[in-house]
N, C-alpha and C positions, 0 to 999 in steps of 0.2 A: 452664844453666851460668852464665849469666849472673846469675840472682837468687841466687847462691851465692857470688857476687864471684870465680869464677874468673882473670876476665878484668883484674883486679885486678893480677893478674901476668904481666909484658909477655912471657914464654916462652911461655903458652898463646896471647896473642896470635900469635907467633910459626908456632906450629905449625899455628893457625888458618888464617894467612896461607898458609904452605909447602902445603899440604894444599887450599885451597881457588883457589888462584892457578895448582895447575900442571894445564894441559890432561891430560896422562898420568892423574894422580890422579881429575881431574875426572870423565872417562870411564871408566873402569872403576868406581866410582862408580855411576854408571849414575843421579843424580840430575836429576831434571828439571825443567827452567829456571823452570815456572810452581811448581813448591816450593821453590825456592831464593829467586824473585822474594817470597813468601809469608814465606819466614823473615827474608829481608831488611828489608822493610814492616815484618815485627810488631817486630824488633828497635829497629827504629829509630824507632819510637813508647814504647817504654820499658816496655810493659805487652803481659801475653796478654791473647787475645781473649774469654777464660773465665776465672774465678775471680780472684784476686786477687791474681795474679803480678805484681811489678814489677822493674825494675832500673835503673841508671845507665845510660844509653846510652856505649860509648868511639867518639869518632869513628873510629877506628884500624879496629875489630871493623866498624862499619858499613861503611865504604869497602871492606875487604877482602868484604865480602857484597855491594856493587852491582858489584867485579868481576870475582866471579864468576859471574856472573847474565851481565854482560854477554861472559863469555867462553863460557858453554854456551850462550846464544844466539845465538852469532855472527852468524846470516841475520839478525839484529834491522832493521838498516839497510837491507839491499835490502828486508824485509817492508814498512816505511814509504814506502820510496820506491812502491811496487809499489800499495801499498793508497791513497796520498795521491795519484797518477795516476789514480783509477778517478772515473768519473762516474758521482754518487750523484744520480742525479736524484731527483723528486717519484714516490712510491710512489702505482700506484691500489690501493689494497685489495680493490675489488671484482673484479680480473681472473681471480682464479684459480676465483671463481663465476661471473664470464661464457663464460671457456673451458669448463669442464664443461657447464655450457649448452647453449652450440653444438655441443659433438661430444657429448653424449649420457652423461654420465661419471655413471654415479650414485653418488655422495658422503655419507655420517653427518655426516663435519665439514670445516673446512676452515681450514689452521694458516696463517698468513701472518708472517714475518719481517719486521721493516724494524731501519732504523736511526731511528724516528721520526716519519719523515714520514710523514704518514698522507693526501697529498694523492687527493679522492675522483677525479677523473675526471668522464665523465660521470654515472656513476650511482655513488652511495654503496650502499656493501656491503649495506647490511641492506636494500635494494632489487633489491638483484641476488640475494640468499637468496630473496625472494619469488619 
């Protein structure tokens, strides 16, 4: 809509606003917060992520898409508080082939999560596969 210059005219603003502002609308709707977060980014960078779509960004149209992002996420705040509380210590990688190990677990592969840290422990992983 935007590389069409709709937004050119402050009534589709408008209706953009009414439409994307009121919880009522927003929930029945049934859109969800990580697609809105998604249209809001791409918006607001001026270009699709594909082919050779561009536009004017309106401040007006961007603001009205960070709040409604921030209204169908409402938990967004206790999420952070809740998540930025947690004690992210030093990851061993090799625990989840020591545990198998010791009880006996016989395993093809073995997927391990972190946020980065890859600290080894005593034994580095590809010694605990041996």
């Amino acid at each position: 809509m935007s590389s069409m210059k709709i937004f050119d005219d402050s009534v589709y603003i408008d209706i953009l606003r009414n439409r994307l502002t009121d919880p009522f609308s927003l929930a029945k709707a049934r859109i969800h917060p990580l697609n809105l977060l998604m249209t809001w980014k791409t918006y607001s960078s001026g270009h699709g992520q594909k082919g050779q779509l561009a536009w004017n960004v309106k401040s007006r149209v961007k603001y009205i898409l960070e709040d409604a992002f921030y209204l169908l996420f409402k938990s967004l705040d206790e999420v952070l508080r809740e998540i930025n509380g947690m004690n992210f210590g030093a990851t061993d990688c090799a625990l989840p082939m020591i545990y198998a190990r010791e009880r006996k677990i016989p395993a093809d592969a073995f997927i391990v999560y972190t946020d980065n840290e890859t600290w080894r422990g005593k034994t580095h992983p590809f010694q605990a596969l041996k």
